[in-house]
LUMKOL-918818 format. One record per residue (C-alpha): x, y negated, z negated. Coordinates in steps of 0.02 Angstrom, whole numbers, plus 32768, in hexadecimal, padded with zeros to 4 digits. Last residue first. Example, Ala and Ser with C-alpha at 12.3 -4.5 7.8 and 13.67 -1.06 7.14 Angstrom:
BEGIN
82AC80357E9B/826780E17E7A/
***
This chain:
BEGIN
746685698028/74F384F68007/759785467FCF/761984C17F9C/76D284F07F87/7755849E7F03/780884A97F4A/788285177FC0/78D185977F4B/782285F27F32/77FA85F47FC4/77F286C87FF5/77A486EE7F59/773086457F4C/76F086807FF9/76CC874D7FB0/767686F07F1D/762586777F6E/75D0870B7FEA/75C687877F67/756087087F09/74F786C07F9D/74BD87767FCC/747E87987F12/741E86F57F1E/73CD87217FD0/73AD87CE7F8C/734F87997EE6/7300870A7F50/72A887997FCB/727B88037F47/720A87657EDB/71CC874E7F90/71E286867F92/720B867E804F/714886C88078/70E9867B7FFA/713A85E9802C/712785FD80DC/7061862280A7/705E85808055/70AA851D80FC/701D85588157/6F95850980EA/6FF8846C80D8/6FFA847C819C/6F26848F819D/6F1583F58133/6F92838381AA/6F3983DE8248/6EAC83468261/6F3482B0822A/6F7B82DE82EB/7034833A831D/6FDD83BE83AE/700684718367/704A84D783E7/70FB84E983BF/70D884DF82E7/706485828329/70F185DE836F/715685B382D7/70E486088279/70EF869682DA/719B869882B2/71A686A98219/711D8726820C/7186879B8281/720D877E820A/71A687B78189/7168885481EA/722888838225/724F8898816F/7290884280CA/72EA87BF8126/73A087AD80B0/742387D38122/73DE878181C5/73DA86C88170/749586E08157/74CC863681C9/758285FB8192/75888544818D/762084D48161/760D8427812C/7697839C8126/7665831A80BC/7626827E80FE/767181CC8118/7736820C8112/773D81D581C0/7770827A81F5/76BA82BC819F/765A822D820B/76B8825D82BD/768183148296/75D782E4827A/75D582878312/75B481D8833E/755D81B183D9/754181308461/74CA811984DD/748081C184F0/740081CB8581/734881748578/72D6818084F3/724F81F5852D/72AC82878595/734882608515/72DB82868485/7287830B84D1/733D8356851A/736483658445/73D982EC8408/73DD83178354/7428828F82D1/73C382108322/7392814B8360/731E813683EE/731C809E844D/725C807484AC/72357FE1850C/717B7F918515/71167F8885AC/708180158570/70887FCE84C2/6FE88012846E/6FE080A584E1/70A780B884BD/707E80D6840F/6FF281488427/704981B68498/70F181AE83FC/705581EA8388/7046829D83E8/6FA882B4844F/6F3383418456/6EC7839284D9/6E42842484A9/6E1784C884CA/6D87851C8466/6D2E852283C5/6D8F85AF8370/6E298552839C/6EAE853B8449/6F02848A8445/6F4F846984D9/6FE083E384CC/6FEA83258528/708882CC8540/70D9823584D0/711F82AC8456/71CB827D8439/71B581FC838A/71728290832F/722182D58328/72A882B58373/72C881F08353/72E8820382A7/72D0813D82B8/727D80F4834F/72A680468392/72107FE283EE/72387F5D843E/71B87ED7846F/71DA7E588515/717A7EB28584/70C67E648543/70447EDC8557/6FF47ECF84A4/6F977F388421/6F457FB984A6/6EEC80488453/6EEB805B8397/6E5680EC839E/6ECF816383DB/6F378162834F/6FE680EF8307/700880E1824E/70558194824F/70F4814B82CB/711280F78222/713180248206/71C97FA18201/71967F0E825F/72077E7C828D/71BB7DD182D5/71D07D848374/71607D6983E9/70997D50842B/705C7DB583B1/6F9C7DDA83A9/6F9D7E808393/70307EB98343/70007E688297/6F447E8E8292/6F447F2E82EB/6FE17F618275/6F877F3881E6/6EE67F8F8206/6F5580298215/6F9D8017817A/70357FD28116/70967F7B8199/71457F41814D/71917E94816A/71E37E1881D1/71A17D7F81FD/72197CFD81AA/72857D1D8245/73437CED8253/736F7D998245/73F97D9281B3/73867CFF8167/73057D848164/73557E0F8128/73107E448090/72847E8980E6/72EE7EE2814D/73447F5B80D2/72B57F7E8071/72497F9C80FE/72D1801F812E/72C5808A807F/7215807B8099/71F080C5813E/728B813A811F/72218174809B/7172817880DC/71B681D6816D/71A481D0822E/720B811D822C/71E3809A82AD/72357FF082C0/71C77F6D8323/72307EF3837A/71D37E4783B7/72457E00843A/72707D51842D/72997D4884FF/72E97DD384FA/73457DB385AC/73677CF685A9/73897D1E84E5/741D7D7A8503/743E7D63843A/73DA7D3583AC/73487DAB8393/739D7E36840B/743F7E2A83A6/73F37E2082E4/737E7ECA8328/741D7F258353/747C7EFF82B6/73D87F398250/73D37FDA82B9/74847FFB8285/745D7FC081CA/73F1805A81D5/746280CD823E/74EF80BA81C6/754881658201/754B81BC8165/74EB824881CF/75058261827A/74DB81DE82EF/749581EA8383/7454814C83EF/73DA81648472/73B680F08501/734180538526/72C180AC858C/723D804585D4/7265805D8688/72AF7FBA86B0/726B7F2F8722/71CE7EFF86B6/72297F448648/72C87F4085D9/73367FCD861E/73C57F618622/73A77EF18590/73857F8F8537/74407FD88570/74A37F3F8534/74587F3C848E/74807FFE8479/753F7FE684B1/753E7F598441/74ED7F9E83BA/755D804A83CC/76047FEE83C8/75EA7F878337/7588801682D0/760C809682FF/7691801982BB/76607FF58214/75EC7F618201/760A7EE0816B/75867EE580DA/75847E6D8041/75317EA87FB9/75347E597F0B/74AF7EC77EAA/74377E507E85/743A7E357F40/73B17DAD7F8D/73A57D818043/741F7E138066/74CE7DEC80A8/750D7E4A8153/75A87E2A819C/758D7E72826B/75447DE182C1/75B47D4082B2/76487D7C8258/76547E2F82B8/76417DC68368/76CB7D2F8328/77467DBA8300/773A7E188384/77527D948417/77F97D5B83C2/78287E0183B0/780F7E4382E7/77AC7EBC82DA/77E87F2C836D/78867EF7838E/78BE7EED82CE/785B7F79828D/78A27FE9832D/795F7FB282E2/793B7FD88233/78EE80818264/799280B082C4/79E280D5822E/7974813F81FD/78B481738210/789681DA82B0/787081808340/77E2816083D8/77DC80EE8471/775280EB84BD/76F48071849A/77667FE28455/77F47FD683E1/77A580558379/77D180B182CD/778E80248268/77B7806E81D2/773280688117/772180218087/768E8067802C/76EA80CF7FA7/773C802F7F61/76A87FD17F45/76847F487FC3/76637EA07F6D/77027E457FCB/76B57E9A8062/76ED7F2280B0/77957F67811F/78087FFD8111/78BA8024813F/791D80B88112/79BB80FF8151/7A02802D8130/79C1801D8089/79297FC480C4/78A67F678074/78387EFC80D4/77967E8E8093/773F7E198113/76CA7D6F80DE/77567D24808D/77167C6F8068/76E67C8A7FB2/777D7CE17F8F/77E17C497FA0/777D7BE07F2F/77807C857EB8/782F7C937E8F/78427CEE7DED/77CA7D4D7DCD/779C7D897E8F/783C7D917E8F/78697DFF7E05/77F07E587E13/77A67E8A7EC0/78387E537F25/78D37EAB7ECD/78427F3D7E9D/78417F787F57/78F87F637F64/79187FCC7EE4/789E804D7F29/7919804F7FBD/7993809E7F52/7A1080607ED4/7A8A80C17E63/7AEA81297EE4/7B0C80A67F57/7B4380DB8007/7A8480C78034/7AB1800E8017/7A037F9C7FD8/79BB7F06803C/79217EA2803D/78D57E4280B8/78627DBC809A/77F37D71812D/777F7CD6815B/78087C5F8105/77BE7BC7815F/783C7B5081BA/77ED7B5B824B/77ED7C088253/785D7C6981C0/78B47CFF81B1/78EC7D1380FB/79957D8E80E8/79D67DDE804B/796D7D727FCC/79D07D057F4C/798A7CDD7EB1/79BE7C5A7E1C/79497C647D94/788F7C1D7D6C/788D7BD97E1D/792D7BAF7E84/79437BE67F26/79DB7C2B7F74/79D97C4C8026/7A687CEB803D/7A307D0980E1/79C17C96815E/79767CF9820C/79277C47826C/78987C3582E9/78727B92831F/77C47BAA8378/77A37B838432/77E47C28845E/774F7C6C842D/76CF7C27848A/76057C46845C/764E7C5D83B9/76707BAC83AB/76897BAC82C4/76767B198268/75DC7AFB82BA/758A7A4082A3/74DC7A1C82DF/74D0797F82FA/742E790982C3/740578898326/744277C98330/73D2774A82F5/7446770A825A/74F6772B8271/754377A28204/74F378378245/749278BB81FF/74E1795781F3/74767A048226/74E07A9D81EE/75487B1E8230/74FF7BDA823B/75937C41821B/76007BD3819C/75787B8B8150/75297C518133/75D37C898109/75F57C048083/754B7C15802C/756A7CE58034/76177CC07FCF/75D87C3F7F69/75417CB37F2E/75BB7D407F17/76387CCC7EAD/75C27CA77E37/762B7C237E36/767B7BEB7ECA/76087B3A7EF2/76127B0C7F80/76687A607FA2/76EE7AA7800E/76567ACA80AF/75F47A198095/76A379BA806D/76F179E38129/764679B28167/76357912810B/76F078D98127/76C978E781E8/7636789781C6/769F77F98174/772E780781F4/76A077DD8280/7661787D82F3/7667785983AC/76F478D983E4/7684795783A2/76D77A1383E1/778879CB83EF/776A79548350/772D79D882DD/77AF7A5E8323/783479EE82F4/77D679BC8239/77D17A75821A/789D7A998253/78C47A0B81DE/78687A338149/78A77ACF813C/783B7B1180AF/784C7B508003/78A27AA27FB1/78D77AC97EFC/797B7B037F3D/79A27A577F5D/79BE7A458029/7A4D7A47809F/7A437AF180F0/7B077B408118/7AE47B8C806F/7A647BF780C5/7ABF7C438141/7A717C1D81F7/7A5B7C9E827B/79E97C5582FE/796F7CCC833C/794F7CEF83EF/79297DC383E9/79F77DDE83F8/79F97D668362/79A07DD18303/79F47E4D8323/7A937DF882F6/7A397DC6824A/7A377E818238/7AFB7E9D8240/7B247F3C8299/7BDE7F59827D/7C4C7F6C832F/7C7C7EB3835E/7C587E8F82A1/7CEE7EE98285/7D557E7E82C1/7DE97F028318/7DE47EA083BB/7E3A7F21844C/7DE27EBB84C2/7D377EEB8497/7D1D7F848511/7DB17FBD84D7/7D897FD38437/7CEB80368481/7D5E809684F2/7DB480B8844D/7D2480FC83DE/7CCC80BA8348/7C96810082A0/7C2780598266/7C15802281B1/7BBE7F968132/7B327F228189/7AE87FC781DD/7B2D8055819A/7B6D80EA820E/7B6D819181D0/7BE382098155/7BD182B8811D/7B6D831C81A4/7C0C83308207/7C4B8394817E/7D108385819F/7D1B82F88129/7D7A82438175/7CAE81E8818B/7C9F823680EC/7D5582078098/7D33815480CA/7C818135809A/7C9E81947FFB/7D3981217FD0/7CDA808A7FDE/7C5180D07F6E/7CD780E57EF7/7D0480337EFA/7C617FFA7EEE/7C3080567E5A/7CD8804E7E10/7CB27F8B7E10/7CF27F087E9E/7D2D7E707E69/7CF97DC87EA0/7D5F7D1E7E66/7D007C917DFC/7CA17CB57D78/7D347D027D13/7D147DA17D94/7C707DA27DF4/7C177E287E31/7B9D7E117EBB/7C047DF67F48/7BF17EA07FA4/7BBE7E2E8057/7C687E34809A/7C707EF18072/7C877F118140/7CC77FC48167/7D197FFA8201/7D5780B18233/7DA780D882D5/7DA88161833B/7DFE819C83CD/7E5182278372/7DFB824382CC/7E0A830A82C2/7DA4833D821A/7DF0834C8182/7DF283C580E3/7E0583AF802B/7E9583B27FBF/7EFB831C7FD3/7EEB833E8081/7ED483BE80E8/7ED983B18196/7E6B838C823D/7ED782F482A1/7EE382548261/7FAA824B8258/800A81AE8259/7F7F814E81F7/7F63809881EA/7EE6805C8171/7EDD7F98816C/7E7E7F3E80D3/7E2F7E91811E/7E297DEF80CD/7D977D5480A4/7DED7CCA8070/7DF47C7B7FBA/7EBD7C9A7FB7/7F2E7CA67F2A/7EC07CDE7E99/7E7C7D577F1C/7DBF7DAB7F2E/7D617D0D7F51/7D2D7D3F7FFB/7D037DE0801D/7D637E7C806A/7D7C7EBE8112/7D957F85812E/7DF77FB781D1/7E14807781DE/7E6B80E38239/7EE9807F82AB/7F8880EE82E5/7F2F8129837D/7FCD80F783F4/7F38809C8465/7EFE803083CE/7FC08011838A/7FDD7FEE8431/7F457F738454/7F807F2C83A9/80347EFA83E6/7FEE7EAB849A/7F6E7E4B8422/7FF27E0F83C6/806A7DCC8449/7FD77D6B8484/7F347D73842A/7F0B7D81837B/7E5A7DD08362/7E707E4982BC/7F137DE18286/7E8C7D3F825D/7E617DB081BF/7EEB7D948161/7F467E398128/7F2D7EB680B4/7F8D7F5980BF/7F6D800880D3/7FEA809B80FC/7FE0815B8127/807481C08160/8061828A8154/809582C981F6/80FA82338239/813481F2818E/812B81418187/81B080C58188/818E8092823A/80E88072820E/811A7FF5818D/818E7F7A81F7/80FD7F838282/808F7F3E8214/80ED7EAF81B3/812B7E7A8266/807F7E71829F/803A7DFC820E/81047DA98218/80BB7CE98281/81047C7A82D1/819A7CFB8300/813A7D718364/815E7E158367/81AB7E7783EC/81247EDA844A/812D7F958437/817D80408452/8209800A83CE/81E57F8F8353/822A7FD882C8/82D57FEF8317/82F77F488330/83357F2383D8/83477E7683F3/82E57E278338/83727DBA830D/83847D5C839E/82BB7D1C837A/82EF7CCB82D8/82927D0D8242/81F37CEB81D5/81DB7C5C8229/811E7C648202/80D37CD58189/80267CE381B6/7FEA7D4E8103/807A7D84808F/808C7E38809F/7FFF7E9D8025/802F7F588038/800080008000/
***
């Protein structure tokens, strides 16, 4: 280990350095400056087979050019560079600069060392940035690195050195394993932010500038960016006097952050919706004021800020803030996966603690939550609870990945584009009219991707010169296909509106339950929808008298139950959608059925006829778990869909495994026979409040029938061999479930 004095200049006179012997095979050295001189002199005293050295040296010798670039391009083509780690500021009593730690290596092929076994490193180099590890301060002044840190420095080095391959992976913001040609490929620089992922660099690939907060003149009182707000004031309202530019800038800081939840949802609904300001000058109209254009995107001032400090009850300092027009919209929050003793969880409570304690006139602007620890990334609300923060695992539609690594970079492109960002803030956060419970919904991905595909599709089919059928979404379960549906209503109420035309929508469940559980949803969205007509129809009366005379608008959350033959024609306007829940079900039967009884032959309907007799120019979306051909036949092809297996990889369900054993436990051929005759008659029964009595009827002689007292003795003796024979065979490989 070395530390040569840093730029040495005239450290000898050039006649004296003619054929030194430690210099052979390269470039002389220059004599303005020893960095190169220091590094040749100490590989030539290493041991060819077993010679390792590091040494600290300034970090301008990563990029120097001339005589030292032609050295380092030998060094880098002789393979004698392994590793290139660059240190914080602060760290030296001599020197407040930031440094970097050189590992050169005359041997990096597969060996053992020092007791444990290598892989082959040729054509590889290793670089690690700990420029942001500045946490710890020593006598208040200079950093020093704990055992913690130092050891986790170690690990990244002796992984990404250990023969497992498995051992050691790339880092964004702390290490990249990179190759020659790619060294190459950057003129032989060894910065390693040429190689390193840095996040704000993403962001400034998307059209952010990359500012660090103490570059910011402001007290760290002051939340906003004043400048970048009044710039975007005076580009988009080149009219407004310095006193109603004051006004606006004073309407959005002046709310109030405490409760912080009510601040928060006060700020977003300013922020999203703009206000009406009346002008200075008596006689002049009302403006309306947006502090957001997301009509155009790039005429915002978007900005990625790290290390901001703010100061509220103590001191903070988020990771990164992303702000537009000087707004802090988003909070990131970052924790090492190369850190034993925090975890992504850590970041989680970093924002939802301490500071939402501590810092709450910044927190009331950050609509978006993220937490990553680089393999992990997730995104909510600042009111999210852990388990509900979920990846975006899609830059676009059809582009799918695994959680990693990668996941960070997909969040970034696909939340966080200019064009993104603006669409998820202005549609896809969801606040509730009233929330005793603090909620604050932002869409995951499938929901953004499958409203739009789905809003895009109605308008297409949208009669008089489409066919009616607005598509079919499936969604497995855990999906969100409630707050889906209320995405999709919030974009045909407010957006496309030359095509909609302030559609009514009419959301129909098949089930009392989901009838309430999503009456309860949009009922207490009425601000969300920008309609003070929305509500649940309670009878059949009702929905004559609220779907009859309509001429637009509203939002109507009934049953497929509530409609019969005797409702007949409620309106033939073409600018109604309907969009059916459980959508494979009752909702499919829009044909006619024989109906053989003791009295004759007779015709049925199915509610979904009745439905489409009472809005004969209406579109139709179907939302299911199960798309059977009916639903497709009646809704329209499959628009989107998220699978089961897509829900379990994203961690939203649980993985389920099914093994059928019905056949093991049928008494006899007679039952089964029974079984299925009553499925015959399920087949040919028309779906009408006339068979209700006779199918509670049925369903007691299935009962009688899968309740045999033998029957249940066999099925619960088959499911205790069964766990036990599975629990046998697992028993190394976690907790089981076994659902019957």
């Amino acid at each position: 280990m070395a530390n040569p004095p840093f730029n040495l200049k005239k450290w000898r006179g050039a006649d004296e350095l003619t054929d030194d012997y430690r210099f052979r095979g390269y470039n002389t050295p220059p004599v303005s400056n020893a960095n190169y001189a220091c590094i040749l002199h100490m590989l030539s005293k290493l041991d060819v087979t077993n010679g390792i050295a590091g040494f600290l040296l300034a970090n301008g010798a990563l990029n120097a050019d001339s005589e030292e670039f032609k050295i380092r391009k030998s060094l880098i083509e002789n393979d004698k560079v392994e590793a290139i780690i660059v240190l914080p500021r602060e760290m030296f009593y001599s020197t407040d600069i930031s440094v970097t730690l050189w590992i050169v290596n005359s041997n990096k092929k597969a060996r053992s060392l020092n007791g444990r076994q290598t892989r082959d490193r040729h054509g590889e180099v290793l670089f690690i940035d700990l420029r942001r590890w500045n946490t710890n301060i020593y006598e208040k002044k200079y950093v020093q690195f704990d055992e913690t840190q130092i050891a986790a420095v170690k690990k990244i080095y002796t992984d990404w050195q250990s023969a497992d391959a498995a051992a050691y992976s790339d880092v964004p913001e702390l290490c990249k394993s990179t190759t020659l040609d790619e060294i190459r490929a950057h003129n032989y620089s060894l910065a390693p932010s040429k190689y390193i992922e840095f996040i704000d660099d993403l962001f400034v690939s998307e059209g952010y500038t990359h500012v660090h907060g103490e570059a910011i003149h402001r007290k760290f009182e002051d939340i906003l960016i004043e400048d970048d707000l009044r710039a975007f004031l005076s580009s988009h309202y080149p009219n407004l006097t310095e006193s109603e530019t004051a006004k606006i800038i004073s309407q959005l800081r002046n709310i109030p952050s405490a409760p912080l939840y009510d601040g928060n949802r006060a700020a977003f609904w300013l922020v999203n919706e703009g206000f009406d300001l009346q002008r200075d000058e008596t006689g002049k109209l009302a403006l309306h004021i947006g502090y957001i254009d997301f009509d155009t995107p790039e005429n915002n001032i978007f900005k990625v800020v790290n290390q901001y400090s703010i100061q509220g009850e103590r001191l903070r300092r988020p990771d990164m803030l992303l702000f537009v027009n000087g707004i802090p919209v988003a909070i990131f929050e970052f924790k090492s996966a190369v850190k034993e003793d925090t975890t992504i969880h850590d970041a989680w409570k970093q924002i939802h603690i301490r500071y939402c304690r501590d810092i709450p006139k910044l927190m009331k602007y950050c609509f978006l939550s993220v937490i990553s620890d680089g393999a992990n990334t997730k995104m909510g609300s600042i009111f999210t609870q852990y388990e509900y923060y979920y990846a975006w695992n899609k830059a676009n539609d059809n582009e799918k990945i695994s959680n990693g690594i990668s996941a960070l970079f997909t969040m970034i492109k696909g939340v966080f584009a200019k064009k993104r960002l603006t669409a998820v803030l202005r549609d896809f956060v969801y606040y509730p009219d009233d929330s005793k419970n603090e909620l604050a919904i932002v869409t995951r991905y499938p929901q953004f991707f499958a409203t739009r595909k789905m809003l895009a599709n109605i308008k297409k089919h949208l009669r008089p010169l489409g066919d009616g059928k607005g598509g079919t979404y499936f969604g497995a379960t855990g999906c969100g296909k409630t707050h889906t549906m209320l995405f999709l209503a919030r974009l045909l109420a407010l957006r496309e509106r030359s095509a909609f035309n302030n559609p009514t929508i009419v959301i129909i469940a098949d089930r009392e339950d989901l009838d309430t559980q999503t009456s309860e949803l949009f009922v207490a969205s009425k601000k969300y929808l920008h309609d003070s007509n929305v509500r649940s129809i309670e009878s059949r009366q009702d929905l004559r008298s609220a779907l009859g005379g309509a001429a637009s608008g509203g939002v109507f959350i009934t049953t497929i139950q509530k409609f019969c033959e005797a409702t007949g024609l409620l309106s033939e306007r073409n600018n109604i959608i309907c969009i059916s829940d459980e959508a494979h079900r009752t909702q499919t039967s829009v044909g006619a059925k024989l109906k053989k009884t003791e009295k004759g032959i007779f015709t049925s309907f199915g509610f979904a006829k009745y439905l489409r007799d009472s809005f004969p120019n209406a579109t139709y979306c179907g939302f299911t778990g199960t798309p059977i051909d009916e639903t497709i036949a009646v809704f329209g092809g499959i628009v989107d869909s998220y699978t089961m297996k897509e829900s379990s990889d994203d961690g939203i369900t649980v993985r389920i495994a099914y093994e059928p054993r019905l056949a093991r436990v049928i008494l006899s051929d007679e039952q089964a026979a029974e079984i299925q005759k009553y499925y015959d008659k399920c087949t040919d029964d028309g779906a009408n409040p006339e068979q209700v009595e006779e199918s509670k009827k049925a369903m007691s002689e299935m009962r009688r029938v899968l309740g045999y007292s033998d029957r249940l003795k066999r099925l619960a003796k088959d499911i205790v061999v069964h766990y036990e024979a599975l629990y046998a065979q697992n028993s190394t490989k976690g907790n089981d479930c076994l659902c019957r």
